[in-house]
N, C-alpha and C positions, 0 to 999 in steps of 0.2 A: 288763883285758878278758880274758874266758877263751879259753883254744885253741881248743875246741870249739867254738868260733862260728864259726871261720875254717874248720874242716873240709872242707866242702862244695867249695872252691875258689872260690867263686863271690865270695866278700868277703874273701878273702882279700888283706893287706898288699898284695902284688904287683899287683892289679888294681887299687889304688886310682891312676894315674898323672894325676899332676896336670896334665898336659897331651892327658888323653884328652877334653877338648873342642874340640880344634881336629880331632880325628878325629869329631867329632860326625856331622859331612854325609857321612860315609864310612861309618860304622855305618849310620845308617839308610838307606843304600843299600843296607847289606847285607853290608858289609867285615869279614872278621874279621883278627883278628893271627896274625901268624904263618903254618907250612905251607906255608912258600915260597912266599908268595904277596903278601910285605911285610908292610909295618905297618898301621893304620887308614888307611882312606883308599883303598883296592884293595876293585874288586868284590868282594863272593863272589856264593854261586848266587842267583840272579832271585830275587826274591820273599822275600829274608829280610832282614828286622829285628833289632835289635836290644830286646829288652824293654825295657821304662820308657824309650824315645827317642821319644815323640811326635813331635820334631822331622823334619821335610824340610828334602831340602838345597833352595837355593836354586839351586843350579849341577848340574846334574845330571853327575857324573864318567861317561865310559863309557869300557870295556876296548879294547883298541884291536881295530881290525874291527869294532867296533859300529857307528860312527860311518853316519848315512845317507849313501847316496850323491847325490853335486849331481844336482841336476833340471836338467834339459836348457835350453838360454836360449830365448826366447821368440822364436819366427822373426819374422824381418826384415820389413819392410812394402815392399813395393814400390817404384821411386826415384818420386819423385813424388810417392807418396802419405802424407800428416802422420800420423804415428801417434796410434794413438786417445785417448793422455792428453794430447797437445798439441791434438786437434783443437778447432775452432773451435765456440762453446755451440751452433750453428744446424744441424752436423752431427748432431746428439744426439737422440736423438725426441723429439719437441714442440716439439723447439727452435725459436724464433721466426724466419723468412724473414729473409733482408739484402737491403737496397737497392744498387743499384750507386752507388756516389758519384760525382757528376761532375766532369768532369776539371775541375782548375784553369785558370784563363789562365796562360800564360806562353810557351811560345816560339812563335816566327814561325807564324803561321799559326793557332795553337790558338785553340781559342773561350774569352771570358770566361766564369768562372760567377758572373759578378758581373750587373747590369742590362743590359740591351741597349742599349748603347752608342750603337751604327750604327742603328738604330730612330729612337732618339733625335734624333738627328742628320740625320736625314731628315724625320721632322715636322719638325724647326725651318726648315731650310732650305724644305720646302714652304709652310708658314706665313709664311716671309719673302716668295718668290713670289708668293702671294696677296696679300699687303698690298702690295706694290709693285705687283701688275697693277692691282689699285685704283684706286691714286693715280693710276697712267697713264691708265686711261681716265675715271676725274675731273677729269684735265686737259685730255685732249682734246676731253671734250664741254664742257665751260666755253669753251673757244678754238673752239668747232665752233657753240655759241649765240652768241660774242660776231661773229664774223665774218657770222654769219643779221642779225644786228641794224645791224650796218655797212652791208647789204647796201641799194641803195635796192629802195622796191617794183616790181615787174616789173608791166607792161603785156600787157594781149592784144592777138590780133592787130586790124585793125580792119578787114579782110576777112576774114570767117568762109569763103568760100569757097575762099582761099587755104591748098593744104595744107601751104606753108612759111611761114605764118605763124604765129609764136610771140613769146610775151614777148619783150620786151628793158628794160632799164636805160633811166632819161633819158640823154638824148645830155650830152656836153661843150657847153661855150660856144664852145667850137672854132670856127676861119673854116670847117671840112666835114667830114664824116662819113668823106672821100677825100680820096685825090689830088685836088685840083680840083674836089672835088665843093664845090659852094655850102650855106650856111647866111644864112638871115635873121629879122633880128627880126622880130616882127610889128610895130612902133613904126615900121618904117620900109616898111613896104610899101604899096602902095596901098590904101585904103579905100574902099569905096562905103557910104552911109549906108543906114539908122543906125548904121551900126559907128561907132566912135572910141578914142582914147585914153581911159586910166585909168590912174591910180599909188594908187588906194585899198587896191587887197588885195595884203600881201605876201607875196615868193615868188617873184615875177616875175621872167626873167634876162636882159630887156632894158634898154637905156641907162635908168639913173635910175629902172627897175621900172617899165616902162612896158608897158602889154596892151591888148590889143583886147577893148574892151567891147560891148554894146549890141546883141549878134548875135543874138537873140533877135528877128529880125522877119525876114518873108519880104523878101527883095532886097542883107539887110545880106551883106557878102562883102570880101574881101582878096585880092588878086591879085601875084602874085610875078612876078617874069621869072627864071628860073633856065638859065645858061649850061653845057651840061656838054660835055664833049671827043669822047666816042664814045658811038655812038646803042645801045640799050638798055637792059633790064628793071633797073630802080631799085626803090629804097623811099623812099616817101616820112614823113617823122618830122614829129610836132605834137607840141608841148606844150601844155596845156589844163588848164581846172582847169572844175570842176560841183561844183553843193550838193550833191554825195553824191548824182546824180540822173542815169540815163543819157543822154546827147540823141547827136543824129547829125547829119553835113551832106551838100551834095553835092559831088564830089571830079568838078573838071574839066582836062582837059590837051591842051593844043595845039585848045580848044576841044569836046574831045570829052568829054560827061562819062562819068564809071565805072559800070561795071554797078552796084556797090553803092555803098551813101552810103558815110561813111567814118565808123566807128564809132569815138564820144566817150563810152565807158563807164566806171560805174564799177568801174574795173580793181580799184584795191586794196578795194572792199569797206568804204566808209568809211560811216559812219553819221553823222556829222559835218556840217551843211550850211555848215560854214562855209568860205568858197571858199581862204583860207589854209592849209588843212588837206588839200588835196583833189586839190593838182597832182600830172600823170602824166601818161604821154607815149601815142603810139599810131603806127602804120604802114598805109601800105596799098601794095599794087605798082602801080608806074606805068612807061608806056614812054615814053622819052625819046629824043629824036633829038637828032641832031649839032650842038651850037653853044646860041644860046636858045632856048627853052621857056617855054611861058606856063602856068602852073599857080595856079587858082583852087577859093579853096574859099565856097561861100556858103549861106545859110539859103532854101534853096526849097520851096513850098507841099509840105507831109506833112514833112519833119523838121522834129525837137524842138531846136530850136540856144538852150538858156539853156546856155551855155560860155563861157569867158573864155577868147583865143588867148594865147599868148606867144611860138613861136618856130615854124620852117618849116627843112627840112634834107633834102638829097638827101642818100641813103645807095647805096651797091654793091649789089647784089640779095641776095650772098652773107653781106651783116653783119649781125650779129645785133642 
């Protein structure tokens, strides 16, 4: 190689250094050698390259006091308040609304967010009430029809004039309705004809079913002697049976007879003519004095008397 190439300084031996690539990023910053100012690798002035170094550095070297100074930290956010990279997506604009969750069950007092429990639990038990109040009064009106049905048929009164008189039950076979108060069959009381004895229709609650038939004619009548202890307002009780057909008679005492007949009606409403089917009782008020009493009843011109008698009973004015 001739000298004259080297001349210039620029190619010369000396510059070839085979470690002037690690000074590579230093030149094209702009670094030269030497001048007291180091080796490669050290600024030099702003803006100067080195020819044929296309290369940049990757790491940009600067002089010292280049260096920028720190930007100030970014002020505090208030206590309370979440800083805007943690804040929640719904703080954000557009961000979608939140629902408030509701609270879970758990301690004393707190509400389930499960079903309504106690809701629950109240229909049931009202539903149990109901079906129990049911059954009760299913039972009662069952025991309230069977006791109607037990019951015998009640009688009117048999003076309509009388404003205490009301229904009552057939009497007992009792010896009296009282204390001392008398009862008699008809089977043993006096007769005047055509009355008589009968045992054909039963029902009767004399000796052996025995009644007074045949009254059905002006004259026919039965005559009691009835004893009672102290003189006053009585009722007097028959038992009687008709074809489902009203009739009447005349009601006489101590020979006096009653304002009104003594009404033989059909009390219960029987449609039935058959005389088996048809006994029920009746009342009318009578005044009685101290000791015996003669008490007749008979078929006199204008009453209806087709009736069968069976029994004759002093009652208390007050009994029902």
């Amino acid at each position: 190689m001739a000298a004259g190439n080297h001349g210039n300084g620029a190619g010369t031996p000396e510059d070839d250094d085979p470690f002037g690539y690690l000074y590579a990023d230093g030149q094209d910053s702009g670094a030269q050698r030497g001048g007291g100012q180091g080796g490669y690798g050290y600024p030099g002035p702003a803006g100067a390259a080195q020819p044929g170094r296309p290369r940049t550095s990757y790491n940009q070297v600067r002089a010292v006091g280049e260096r920028p100074r720190p930007q100030a930290p970014p002020p505090q956010q208030p206590y309370g308040q979440p800083h805007p990279q943690y804040a929640a997506p719904e703080t954000y604009p557009g961000g979608a609304p939140t629902r408030p969750v509701p609270p879970q069950g758990g301690g004393r007092g707190g509400r389930s967010g499960g079903p309504n429990t106690r809701g629950l639990l109240i229909g049931a038990v009202a539903v149990v009430l109901v079906v129990v109040g049911g059954i009760t009064a299913a039972v009662i009106s069952n025991k309230s029809d069977e006791e109607k049905k037990a019951e015998p048929a009640p009688s009117a009164p048999a003076d309509p004039a009388d404003p205490s008189g009301d229904p009552s039950p057939s009497p007992s076979s009792s010896s009296g309705g009282g204390e001392g108060l008398p009862k008699q069959d008809a089977a043993t009381l006096q007769l005047t004809p055509p009355a008589r004895l009968a045992t054909d229709v039963k029902g009767a609650q004399g000796p052996g079913g025995a009644y007074v038939t045949d009254f059905n004619a002006v004259g026919a009548a039965v005559t009691w002697k009835a004893n009672v202890e102290a003189a006053g307002r009585y009722k007097l009780y028959v038992r009687y049976s008709i074809p489902a057909v009203d009739a009447n008679a005349t009601l006489t005492v101590n020979g006096k007879p009653n304002h009104n007949p003594l009404g033989l009606k059909n009390f219960i409403h029987s449609s039935d003519a058959n005389w088996e089917k048809n006994w029920q009782t009746t009342w009318a008020p009578i005044d009685l004095k101290q000791g015996p009493n003669e008490i007749k009843i008979s078929c006199e011109t204008g009453n209806q008397c087709n009736v069968i008698l069976d029994w004759l009973e002093v009652r208390p004015r007050t009994a029902a």
